[in-house]
KETI-857862 format. One record per atom (N, C-alpha, C): residue number from 1; x, y, z. Coordinates in nm, 3 decimals. Layout:
<pts>
NUM:X:Y:Z
...
</pts>
This chain:
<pts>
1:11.854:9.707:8.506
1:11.832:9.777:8.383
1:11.682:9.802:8.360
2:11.613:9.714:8.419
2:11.466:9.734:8.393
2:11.390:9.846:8.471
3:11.482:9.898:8.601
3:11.389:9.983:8.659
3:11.458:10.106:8.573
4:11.592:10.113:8.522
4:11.655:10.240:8.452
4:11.552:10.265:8.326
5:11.500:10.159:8.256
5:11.418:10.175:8.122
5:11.295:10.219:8.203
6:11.260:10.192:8.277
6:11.110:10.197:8.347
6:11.128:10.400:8.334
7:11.203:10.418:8.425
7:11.227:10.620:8.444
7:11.308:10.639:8.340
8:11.328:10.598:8.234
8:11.428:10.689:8.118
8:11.345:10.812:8.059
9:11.188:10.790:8.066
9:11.114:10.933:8.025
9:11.082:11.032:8.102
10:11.115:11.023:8.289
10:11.114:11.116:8.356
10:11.219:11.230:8.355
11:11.178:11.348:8.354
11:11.287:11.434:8.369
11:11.447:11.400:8.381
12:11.479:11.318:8.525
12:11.573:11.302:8.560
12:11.643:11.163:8.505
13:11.560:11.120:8.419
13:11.606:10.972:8.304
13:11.660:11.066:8.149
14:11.589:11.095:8.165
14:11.626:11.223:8.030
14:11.745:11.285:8.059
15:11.791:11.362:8.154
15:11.886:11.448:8.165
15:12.027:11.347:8.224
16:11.974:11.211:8.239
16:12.098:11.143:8.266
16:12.101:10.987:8.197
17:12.046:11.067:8.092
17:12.052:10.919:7.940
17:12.071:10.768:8.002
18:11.898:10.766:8.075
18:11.923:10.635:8.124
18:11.877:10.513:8.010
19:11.807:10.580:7.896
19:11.772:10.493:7.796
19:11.921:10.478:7.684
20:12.021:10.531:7.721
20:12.178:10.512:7.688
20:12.206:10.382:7.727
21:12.189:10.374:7.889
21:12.251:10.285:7.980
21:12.232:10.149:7.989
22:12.259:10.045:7.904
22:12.267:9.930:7.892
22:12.340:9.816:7.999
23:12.447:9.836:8.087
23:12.514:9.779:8.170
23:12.551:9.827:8.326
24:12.580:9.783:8.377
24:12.608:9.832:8.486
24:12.731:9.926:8.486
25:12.837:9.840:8.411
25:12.968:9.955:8.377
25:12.908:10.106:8.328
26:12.783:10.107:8.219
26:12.764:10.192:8.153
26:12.698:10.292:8.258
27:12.603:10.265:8.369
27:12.563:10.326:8.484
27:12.673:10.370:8.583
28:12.787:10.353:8.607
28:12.905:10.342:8.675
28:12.967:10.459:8.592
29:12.969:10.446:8.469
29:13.051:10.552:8.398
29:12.978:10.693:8.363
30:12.883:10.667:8.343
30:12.754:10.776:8.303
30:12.667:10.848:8.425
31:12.653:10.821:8.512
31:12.593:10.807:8.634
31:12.671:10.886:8.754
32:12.632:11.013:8.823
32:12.766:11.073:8.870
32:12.692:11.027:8.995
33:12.811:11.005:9.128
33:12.775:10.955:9.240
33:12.674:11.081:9.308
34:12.570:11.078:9.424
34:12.497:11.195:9.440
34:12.452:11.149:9.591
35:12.442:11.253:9.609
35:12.380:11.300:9.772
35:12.275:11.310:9.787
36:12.155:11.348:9.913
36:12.004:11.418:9.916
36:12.043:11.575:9.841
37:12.135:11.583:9.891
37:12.128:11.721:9.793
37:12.121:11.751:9.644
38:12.126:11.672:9.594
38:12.116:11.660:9.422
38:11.995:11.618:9.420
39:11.879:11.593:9.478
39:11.742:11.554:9.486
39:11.652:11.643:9.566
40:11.710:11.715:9.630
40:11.619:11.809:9.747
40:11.529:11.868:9.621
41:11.541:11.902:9.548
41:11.490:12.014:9.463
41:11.371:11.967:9.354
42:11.396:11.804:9.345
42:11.264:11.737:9.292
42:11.240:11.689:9.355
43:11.240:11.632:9.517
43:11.154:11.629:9.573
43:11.068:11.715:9.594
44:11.077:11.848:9.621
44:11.042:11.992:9.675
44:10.900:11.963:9.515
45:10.936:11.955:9.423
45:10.807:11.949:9.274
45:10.767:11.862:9.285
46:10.804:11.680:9.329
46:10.751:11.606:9.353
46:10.581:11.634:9.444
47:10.664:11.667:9.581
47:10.545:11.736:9.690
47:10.440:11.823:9.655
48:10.477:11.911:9.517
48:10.386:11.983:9.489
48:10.268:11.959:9.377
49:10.313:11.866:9.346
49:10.250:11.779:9.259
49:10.301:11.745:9.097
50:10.433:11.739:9.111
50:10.466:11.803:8.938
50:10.464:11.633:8.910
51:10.430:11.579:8.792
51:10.472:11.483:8.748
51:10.589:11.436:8.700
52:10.649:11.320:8.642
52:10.737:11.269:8.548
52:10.918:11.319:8.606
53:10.907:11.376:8.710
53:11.034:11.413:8.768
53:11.131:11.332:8.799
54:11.132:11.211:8.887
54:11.191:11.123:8.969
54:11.143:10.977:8.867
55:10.989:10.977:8.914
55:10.945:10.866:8.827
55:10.845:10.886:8.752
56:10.715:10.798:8.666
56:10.648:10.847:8.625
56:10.544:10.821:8.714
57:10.457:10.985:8.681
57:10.303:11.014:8.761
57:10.371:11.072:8.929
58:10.307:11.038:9.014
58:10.321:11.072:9.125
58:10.336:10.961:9.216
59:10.415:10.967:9.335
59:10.422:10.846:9.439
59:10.296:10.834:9.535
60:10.281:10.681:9.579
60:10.150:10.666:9.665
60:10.209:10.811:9.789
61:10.340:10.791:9.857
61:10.332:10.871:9.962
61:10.498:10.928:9.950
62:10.470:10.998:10.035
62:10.608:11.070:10.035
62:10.650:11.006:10.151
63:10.796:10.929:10.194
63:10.855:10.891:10.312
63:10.921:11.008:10.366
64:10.928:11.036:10.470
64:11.014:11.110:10.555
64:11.062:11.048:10.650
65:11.209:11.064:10.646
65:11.322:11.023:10.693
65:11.333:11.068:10.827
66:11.417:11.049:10.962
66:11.365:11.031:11.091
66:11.505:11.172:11.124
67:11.565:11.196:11.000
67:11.626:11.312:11.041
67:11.789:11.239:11.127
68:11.857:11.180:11.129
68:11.896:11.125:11.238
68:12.036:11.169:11.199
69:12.067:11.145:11.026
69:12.189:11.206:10.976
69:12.222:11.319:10.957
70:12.150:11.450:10.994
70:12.180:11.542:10.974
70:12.091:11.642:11.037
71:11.962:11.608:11.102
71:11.893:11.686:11.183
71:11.784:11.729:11.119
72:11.795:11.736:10.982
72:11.666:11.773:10.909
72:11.636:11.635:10.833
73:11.482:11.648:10.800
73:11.438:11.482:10.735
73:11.416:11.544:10.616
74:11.455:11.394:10.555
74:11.426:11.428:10.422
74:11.322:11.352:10.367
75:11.265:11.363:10.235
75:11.147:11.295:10.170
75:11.231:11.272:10.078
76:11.113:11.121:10.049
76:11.153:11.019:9.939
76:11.012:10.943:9.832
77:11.025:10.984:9.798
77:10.893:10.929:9.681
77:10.831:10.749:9.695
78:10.756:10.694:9.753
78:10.756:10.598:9.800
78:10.635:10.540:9.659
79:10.639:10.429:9.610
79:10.512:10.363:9.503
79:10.545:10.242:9.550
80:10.395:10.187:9.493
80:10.381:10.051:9.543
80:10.485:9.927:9.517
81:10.561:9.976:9.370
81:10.644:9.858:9.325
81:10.770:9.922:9.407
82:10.792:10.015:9.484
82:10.911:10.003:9.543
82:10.924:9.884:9.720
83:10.793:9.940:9.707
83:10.739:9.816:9.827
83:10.764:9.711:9.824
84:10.704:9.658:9.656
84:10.694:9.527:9.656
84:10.847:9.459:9.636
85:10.902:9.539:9.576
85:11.096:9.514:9.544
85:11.129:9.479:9.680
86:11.129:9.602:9.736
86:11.190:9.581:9.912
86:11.145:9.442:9.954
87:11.011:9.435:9.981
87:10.948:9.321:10.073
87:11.042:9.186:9.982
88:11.028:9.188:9.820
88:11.042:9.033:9.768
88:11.198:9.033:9.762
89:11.299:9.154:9.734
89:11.372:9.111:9.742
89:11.542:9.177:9.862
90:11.491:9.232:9.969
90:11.540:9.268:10.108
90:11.495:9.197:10.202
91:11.381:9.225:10.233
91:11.301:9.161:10.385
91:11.291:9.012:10.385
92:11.233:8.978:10.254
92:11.182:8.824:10.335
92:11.318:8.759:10.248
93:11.446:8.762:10.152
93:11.539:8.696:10.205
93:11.616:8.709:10.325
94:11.603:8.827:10.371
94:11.733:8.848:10.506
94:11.636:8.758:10.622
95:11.460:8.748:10.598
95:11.431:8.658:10.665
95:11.436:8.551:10.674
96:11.470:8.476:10.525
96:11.473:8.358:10.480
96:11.611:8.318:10.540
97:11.740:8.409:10.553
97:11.890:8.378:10.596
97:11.842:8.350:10.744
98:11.802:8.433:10.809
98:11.791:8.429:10.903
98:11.752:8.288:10.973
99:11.668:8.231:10.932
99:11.563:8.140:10.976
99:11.644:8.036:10.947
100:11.718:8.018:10.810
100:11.853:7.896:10.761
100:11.929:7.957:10.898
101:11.958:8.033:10.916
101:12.093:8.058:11.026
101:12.015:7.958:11.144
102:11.943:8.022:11.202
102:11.893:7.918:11.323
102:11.816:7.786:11.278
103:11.855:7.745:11.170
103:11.741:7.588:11.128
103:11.640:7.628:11.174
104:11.531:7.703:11.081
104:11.407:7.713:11.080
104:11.385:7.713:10.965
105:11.453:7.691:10.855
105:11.424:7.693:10.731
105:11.329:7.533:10.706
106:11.282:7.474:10.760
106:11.181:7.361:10.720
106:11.074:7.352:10.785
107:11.031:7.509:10.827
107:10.924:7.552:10.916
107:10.853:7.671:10.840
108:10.777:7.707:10.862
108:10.694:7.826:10.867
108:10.720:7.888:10.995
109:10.807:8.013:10.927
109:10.834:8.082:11.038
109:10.738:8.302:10.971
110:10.745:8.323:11.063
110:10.696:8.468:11.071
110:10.741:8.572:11.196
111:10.705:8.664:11.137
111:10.778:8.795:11.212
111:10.688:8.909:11.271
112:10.726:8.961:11.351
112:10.693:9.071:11.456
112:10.697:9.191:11.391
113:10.597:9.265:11.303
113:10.629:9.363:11.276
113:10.572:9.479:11.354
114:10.690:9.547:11.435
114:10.645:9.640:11.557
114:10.634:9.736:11.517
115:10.477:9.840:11.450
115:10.484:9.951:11.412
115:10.310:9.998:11.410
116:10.302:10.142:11.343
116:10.196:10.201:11.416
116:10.134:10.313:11.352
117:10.056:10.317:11.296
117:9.974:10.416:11.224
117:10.038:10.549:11.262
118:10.036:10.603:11.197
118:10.150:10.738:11.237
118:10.050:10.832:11.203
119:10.027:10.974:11.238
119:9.961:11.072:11.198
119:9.999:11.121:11.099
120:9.938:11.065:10.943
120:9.991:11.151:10.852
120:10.003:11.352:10.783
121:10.074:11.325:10.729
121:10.056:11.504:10.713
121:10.027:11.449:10.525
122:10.000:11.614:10.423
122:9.982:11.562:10.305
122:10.061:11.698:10.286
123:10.071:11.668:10.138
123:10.183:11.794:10.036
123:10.099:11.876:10.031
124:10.143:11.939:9.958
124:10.034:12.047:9.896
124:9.965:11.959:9.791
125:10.033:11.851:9.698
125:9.930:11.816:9.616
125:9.856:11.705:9.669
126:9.816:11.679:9.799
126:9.788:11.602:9.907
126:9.820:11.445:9.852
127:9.978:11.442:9.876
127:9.989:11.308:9.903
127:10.031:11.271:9.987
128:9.997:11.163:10.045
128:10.048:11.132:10.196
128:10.216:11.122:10.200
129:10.234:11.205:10.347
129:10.363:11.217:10.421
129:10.364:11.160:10.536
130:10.483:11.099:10.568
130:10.494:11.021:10.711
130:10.633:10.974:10.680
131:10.620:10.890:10.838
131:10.782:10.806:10.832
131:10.783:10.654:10.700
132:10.940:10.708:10.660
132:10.922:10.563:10.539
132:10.919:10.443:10.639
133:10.972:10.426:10.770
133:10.928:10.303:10.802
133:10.832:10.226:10.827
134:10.703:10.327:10.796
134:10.567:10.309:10.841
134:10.507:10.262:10.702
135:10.441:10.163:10.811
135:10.337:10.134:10.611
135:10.202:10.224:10.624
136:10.184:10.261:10.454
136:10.075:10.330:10.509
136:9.948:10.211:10.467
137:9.815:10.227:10.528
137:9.714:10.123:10.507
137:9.653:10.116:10.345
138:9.690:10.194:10.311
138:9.630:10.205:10.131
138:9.739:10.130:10.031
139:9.885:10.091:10.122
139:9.998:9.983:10.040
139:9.901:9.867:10.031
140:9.905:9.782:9.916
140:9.865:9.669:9.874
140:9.948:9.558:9.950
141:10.113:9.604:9.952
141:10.195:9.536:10.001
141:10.204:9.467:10.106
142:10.124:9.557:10.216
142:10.117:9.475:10.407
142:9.987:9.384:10.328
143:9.900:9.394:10.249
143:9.796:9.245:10.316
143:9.840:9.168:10.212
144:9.922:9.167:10.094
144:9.993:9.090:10.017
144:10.074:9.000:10.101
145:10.160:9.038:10.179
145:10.234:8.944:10.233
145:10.197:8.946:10.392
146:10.079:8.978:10.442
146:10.023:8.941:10.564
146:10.088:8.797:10.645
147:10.079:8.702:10.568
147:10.085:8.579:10.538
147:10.252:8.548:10.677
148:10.350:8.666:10.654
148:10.440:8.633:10.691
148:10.506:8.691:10.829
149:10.372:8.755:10.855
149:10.345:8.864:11.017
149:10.306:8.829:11.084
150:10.299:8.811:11.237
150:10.205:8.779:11.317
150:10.091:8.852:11.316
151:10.067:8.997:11.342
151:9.938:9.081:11.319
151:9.867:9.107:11.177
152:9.693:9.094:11.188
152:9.695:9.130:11.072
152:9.706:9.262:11.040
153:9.681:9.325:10.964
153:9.693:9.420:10.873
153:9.596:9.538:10.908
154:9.500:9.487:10.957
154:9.388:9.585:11.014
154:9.411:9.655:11.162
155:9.532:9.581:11.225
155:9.642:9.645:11.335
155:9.652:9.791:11.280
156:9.686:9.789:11.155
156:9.799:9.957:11.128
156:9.675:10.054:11.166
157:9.542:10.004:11.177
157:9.438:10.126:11.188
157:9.445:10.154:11.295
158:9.507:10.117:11.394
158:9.517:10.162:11.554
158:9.637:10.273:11.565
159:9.514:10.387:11.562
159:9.675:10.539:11.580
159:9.725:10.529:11.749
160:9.693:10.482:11.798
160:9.743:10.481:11.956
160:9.871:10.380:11.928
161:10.005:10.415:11.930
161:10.112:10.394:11.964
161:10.111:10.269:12.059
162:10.063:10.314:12.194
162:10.064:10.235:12.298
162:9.988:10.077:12.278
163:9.848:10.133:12.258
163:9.812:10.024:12.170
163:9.792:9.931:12.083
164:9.863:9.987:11.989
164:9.909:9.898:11.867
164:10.031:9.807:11.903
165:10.114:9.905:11.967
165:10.172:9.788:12.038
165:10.187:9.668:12.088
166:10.119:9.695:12.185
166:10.031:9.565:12.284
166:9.965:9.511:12.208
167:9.896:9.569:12.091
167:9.800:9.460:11.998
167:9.897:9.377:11.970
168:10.018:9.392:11.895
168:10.127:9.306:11.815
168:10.178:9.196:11.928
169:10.227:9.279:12.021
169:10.292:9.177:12.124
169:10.205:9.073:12.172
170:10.073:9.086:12.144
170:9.972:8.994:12.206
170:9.938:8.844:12.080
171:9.928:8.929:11.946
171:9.965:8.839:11.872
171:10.085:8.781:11.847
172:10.266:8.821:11.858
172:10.338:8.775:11.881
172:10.355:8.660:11.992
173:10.284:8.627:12.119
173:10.314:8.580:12.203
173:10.250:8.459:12.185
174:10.150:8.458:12.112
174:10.052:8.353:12.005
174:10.108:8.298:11.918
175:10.216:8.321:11.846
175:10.223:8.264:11.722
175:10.394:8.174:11.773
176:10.322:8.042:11.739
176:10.451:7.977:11.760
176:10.530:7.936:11.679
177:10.507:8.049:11.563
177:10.630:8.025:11.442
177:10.695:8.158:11.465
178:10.695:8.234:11.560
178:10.780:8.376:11.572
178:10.880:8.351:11.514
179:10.962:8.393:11.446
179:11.123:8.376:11.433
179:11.190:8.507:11.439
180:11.137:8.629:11.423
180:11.193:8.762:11.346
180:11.117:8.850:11.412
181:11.144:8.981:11.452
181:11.086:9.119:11.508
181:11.166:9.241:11.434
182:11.080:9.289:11.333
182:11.126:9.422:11.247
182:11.030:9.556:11.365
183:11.138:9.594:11.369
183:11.093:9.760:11.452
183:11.083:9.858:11.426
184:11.054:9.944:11.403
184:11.010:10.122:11.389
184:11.016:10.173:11.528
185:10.974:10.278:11.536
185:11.003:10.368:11.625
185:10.901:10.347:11.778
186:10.832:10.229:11.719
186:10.754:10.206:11.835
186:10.838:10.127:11.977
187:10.953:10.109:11.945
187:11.023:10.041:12.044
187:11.132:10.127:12.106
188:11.159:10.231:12.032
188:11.221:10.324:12.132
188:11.146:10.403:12.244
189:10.999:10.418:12.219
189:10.948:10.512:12.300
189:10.912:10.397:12.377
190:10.915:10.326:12.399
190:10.862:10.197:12.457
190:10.864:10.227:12.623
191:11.016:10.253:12.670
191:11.046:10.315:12.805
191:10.941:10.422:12.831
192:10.890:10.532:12.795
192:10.806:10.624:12.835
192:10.680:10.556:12.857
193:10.598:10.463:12.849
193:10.475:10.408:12.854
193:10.485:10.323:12.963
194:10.593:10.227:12.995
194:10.599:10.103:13.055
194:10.601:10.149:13.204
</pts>
């Protein structure tokens, strides 16, 4: 309910009375189920710089999607507190299960995050575009939780693919609390280099 009150004054909080919406039933009943296609069209104002659409102000970056469901990618409005949601409450419990699954839970354990400065592109109202699986270096979020990676953070400045790579794997092979390896796209192309 708190992120529904947070956008109830954006465009799309307005036109779907999220400052109505008190419960989850009430989001369930009020709330029509939706596709990328019911969003293509504020993203498209998002990119151009319109404010208050999706959320309020503008997103740090625009994510683009790897295309995989349908052949064309789509964009997604990316801000820092969506980061920080993901990281505190996706990533580091499914890491935390993880680590209870194999009894590592009375350890300090950390993870492999295999990924790689990507060449960004910008909107027209130049905000950064790229893949959402990529962090970009201006997130607060990667040196916030540095703590729980093998590489630091000053890795993502390496645009060489190949190399950033090998940077990680070199600190992975170091750290004898490894427990976890999160991947991006740097491990599929992996075969073409080797």
């Amino acid at each position: 309910m708190k992120t529904l009150k947070k956008y109830a004054m954006t465009e799309y909080g307005i036109k779907h009375k999220f400052s109505e919406i008190k419960s989850r039933e009430d989001f369930v009943r009020m709330h029509p189920i939706t596709s990328y296609s019911d969003y293509e069209e504020y993203m498209d104002r998002i990119a151009k710089g319109e404010t208050n659409v999706l959320l309020p102000g503008l997103p740090e970056r625009m994510g683009v999607s790897s295309g995989t469901t349908t052949g064309a990618s789509k964009m997604i409005p990316i801000c820092h507190e969506f980061l920080f949601q993901f990281l505190t409450e996706v990533l580091f419990p499914l890491m935390y299960v993880g680590a209870k699954e194999f009894e590592l839970h009375s350890k300090l354990v950390r993870g492999l995050f295999l990924t790689y400065a990507p060449k960004w592109r910008y909107t027209e109202a130049g905000i950064p575009m790229g893949p959402v699986s990529a962090p970009l270096k201006l997130t607060k979020a990667m040196d916030q939780f540095n703590v729980a990676f093998t590489s630091p953070s000053v890795c993502l400045d390496i645009t060489s693919e190949q190399e950033c790579t090998y940077i990680h794997w070199l600190f992975a092979l170091k750290d004898p609390y490894l427990c976890e390896c999160t991947l991006t796209s740097a491990i599929y192309n992996v075969d073409l280099w080797l």
